[in-house]
C-alpha positions in Angstrom: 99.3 112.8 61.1 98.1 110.2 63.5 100.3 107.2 64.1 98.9 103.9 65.3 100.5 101.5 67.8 101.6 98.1 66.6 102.7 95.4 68.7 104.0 91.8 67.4 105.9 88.8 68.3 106.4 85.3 67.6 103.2 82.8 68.1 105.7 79.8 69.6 103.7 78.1 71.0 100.9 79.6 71.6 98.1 78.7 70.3 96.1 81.1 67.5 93.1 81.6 69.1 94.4 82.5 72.3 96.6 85.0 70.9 93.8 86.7 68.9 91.7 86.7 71.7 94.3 88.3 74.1 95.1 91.0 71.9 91.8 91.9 71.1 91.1 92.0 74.8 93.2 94.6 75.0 92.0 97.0 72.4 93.2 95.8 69.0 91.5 97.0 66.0 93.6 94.7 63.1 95.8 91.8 63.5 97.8 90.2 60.8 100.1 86.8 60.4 102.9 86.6 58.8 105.7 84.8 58.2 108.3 85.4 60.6 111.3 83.2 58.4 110.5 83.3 54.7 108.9 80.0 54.8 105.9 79.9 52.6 102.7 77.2 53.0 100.9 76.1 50.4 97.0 77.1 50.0 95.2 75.6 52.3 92.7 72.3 52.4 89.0 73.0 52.2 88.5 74.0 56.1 92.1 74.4 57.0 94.0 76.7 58.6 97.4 76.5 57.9 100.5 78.9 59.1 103.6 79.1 59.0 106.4 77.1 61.1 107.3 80.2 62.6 104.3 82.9 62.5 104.5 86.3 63.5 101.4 88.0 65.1 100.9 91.9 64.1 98.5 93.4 66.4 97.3 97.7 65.5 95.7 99.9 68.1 94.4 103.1 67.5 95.7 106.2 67.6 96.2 107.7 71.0 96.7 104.1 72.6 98.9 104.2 75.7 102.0 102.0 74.9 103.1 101.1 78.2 99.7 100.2 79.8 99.4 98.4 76.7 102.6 96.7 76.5 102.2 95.6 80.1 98.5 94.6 79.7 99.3 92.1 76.3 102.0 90.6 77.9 100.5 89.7 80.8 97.2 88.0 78.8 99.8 86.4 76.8 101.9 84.9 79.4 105.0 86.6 77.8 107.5 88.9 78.9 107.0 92.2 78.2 110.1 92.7 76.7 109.2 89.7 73.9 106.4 92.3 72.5 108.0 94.3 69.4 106.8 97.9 69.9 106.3 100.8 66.4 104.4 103.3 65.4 102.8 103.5 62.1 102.1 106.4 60.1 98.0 106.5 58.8 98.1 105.9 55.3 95.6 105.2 52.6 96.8 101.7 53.1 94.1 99.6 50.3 96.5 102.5 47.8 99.4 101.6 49.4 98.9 97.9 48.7 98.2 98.6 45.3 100.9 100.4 44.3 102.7 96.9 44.2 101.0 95.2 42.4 101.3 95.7 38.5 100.4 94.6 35.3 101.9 91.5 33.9 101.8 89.5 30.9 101.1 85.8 30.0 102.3 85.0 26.9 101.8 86.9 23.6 98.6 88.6 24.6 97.2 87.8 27.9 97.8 90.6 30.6 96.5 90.6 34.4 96.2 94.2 34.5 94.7 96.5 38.3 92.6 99.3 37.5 94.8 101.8 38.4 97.0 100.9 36.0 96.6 100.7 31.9 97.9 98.5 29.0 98.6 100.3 25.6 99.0 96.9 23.2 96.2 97.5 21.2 96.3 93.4 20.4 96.3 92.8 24.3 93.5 90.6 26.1 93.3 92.3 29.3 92.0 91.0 32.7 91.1 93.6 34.6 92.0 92.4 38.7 93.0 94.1 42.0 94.3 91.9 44.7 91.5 90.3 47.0 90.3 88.3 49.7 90.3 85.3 47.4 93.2 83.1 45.9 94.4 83.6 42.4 96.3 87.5 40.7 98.6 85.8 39.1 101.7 86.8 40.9 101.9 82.4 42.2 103.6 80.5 40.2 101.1 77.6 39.2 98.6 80.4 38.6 101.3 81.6 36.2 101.5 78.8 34.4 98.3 77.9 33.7 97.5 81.4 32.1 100.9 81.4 30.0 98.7 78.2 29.1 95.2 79.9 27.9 97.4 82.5 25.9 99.0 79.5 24.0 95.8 77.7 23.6 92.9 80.6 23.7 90.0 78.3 24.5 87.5 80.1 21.2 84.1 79.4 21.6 84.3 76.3 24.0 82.5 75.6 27.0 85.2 75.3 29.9 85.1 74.5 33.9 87.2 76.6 35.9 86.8 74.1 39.6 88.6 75.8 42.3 88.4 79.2 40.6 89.5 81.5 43.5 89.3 85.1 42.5 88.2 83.6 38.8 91.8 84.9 37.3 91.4 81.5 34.6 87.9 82.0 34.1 88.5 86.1 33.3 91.0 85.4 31.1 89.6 82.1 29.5 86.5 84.8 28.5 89.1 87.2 27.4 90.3 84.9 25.3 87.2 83.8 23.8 85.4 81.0 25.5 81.9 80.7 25.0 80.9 80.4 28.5 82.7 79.5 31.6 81.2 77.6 34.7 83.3 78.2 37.9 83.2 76.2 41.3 84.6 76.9 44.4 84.1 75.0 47.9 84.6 79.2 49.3 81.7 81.0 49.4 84.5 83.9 49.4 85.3 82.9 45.8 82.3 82.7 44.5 81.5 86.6 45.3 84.5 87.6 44.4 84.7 85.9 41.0 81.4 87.5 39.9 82.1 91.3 41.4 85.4 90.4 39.0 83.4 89.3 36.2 81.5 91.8 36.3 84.0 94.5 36.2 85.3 92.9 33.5 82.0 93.3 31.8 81.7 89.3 31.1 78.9 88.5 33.5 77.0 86.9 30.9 79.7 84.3 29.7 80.7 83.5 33.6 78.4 81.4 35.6 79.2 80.6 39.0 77.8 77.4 41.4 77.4 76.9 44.8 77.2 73.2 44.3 79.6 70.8 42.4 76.3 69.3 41.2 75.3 72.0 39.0 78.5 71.5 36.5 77.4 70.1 33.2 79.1 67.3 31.2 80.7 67.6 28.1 83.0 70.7 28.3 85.5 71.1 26.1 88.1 72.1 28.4 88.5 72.2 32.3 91.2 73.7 34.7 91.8 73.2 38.2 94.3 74.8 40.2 94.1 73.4 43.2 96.2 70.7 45.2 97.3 67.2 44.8 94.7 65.2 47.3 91.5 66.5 45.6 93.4 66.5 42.1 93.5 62.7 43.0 90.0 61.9 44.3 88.4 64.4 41.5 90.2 62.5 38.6 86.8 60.1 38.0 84.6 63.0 38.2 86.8 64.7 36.2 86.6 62.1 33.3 82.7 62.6 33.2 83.0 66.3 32.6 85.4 66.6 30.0 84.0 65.4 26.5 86.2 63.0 24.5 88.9 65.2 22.5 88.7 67.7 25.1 91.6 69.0 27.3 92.1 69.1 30.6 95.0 71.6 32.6 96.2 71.2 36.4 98.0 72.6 38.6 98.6 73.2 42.3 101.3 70.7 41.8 104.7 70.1 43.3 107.3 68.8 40.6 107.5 65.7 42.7 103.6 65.2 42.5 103.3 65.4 39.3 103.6 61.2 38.4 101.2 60.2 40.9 98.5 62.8 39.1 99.3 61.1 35.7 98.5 57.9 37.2 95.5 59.0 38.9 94.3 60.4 35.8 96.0 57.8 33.0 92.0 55.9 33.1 91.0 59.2 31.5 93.8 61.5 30.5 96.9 61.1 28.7 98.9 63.8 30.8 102.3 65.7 29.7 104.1 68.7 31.9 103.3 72.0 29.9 105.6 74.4 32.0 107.3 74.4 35.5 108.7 77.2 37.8 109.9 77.7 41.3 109.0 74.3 41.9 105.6 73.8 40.5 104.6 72.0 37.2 101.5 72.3 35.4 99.6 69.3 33.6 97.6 69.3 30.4 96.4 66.6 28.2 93.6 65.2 26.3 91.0 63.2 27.4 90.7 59.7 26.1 87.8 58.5 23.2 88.4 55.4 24.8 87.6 56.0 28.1 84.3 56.2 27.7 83.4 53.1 29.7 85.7 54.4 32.4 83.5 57.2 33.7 82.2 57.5 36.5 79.6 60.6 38.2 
């Protein structure tokens, strides 16, 4: 079996770029970050790139790649010590199978399960989202995602219209379908999202109750329930526009939030809303709430 070469090390201080550039230089075919400490970040701003305080550069050559020449070569675009570079080799594998033999199916609630495709869900009452891990944020497996579909299981959205803004991989807007909404319009300001939402819906076979928009614009007023899972600054500045999408009586659920966060959303959304924590975990904490007959006035678009 062919092995390939992998070397990594520790970015310090070098810069991203640089590093990518270096090893790629010298022959690279893959490189991954990762975190070198256990320290996680949170998703990134729209047009960030955020890592880790200490990330860890994995670089893969092909089979056959000389090691020292290699080594040597690296290092010296690097600027590091030879020595610094962490040398293996890796078995070929069928590595998009290997990946998904860790991810499994998990359930939300009473009914609600996030199910990959090569696995299979025997509850014959079971709503079942059918989703493999992606390029896109959202499986389930994070904690505020979590939340917010233990949410939709406790209050399955039937026949309502709903906005899913920020919908990563469309994991809320699968399951809010699953669970019987009406139609569900999803936004994202990654144009990665967007594709992979609809290659999910459609796998799901509810293409025709998920519309996806490449513009903020398009979303209509007057849904009857919206979720964002996204973070606290455009939580904040969103909380007007917010209030002009969500009918009166409707509900609103977000998250992205750190526990500590959580009373400067209600504030920012108090003109509207009348938030309450639904559920917290490792940290997070997930807000719902109803919006306000009397807010009418307050709106803004």
């Amino acid at each position: 079996m062919s092995q390939f070469l992998q070397i990594s090390f520790e970015l310090g201080a070098l810069s991203l770029e640089t590093a990518e550039q270096a090893c790629m230089d010298c022959g690279a075919s893959a490189i991954t970050l990762a975190d070198a400490r256990d320290e996680p970040v949170l998703e990134p701003a729209p047009g960030e790139m955020r890592l880790w305080p200490a990330t860890r550069l994995q670089a893969l050559f092909a089979p056959g790649t000389p090691q020292d020449a290699t080594v040597q070569g690296l290092g010296g675009a690097l600027g590091l010590d030879p020595t610094q570079l962490e040398v293996c080799w890796i078995a070929d594998r069928a590595w998009e199978r290997e990946w998904l033999r860790e991810f499994h199916a998990r359930r939300f609630g009473r009914r609600l399960w996030i199910c990959p495709h090569h696995e299979q869900v025997t509850d014959p009452d079971a709503a079942v989202v059918r989703l493999d891990p992606g390029l896109a944020f959202g499986t389930g497996t994070h904690p505020s995602t979590a939340l917010c579909l233990e949410w939709l299981d406790a209050h399955p959205p039937l026949d309502c219209e709903v906005i899913d803004y920020g919908c990563g991989s469309g994991v809320l807007a699968l399951a809010a379908a699953r669970l019987g909404a009406r139609r569900v319009h999803c936004f994202d300001i990654d144009p990665q999202a967007l594709i992979a939402t609809r290659d999910n819906a459609a796998a799901n076979r509810l293409a025709r109750r998920i519309r996806s928009y490449e513009s903020a614009e398009g979303l209509t007023a007057g849904v009857t329930l919206l979720m964002a899972n996204i973070l606290l600054a455009p939580l904040v500045a969103l909380a007007p526009r917010f209030g002009a999408l969500v009918r009166p009586g409707g509900r609103i659920l977000l998250a992205g939030l750190l526990e500590s966060q959580a009373e400067e959303a209600r504030q920012a959304y108090s003109p509207w809303f009348t938030l309450r924590p639904f559920g917290a975990r490792a940290g997070w904490i997930a807000l719902n709430g109803t919006r306000n007959s009397s807010a009418a006035q307050a709106t803004t678009g």
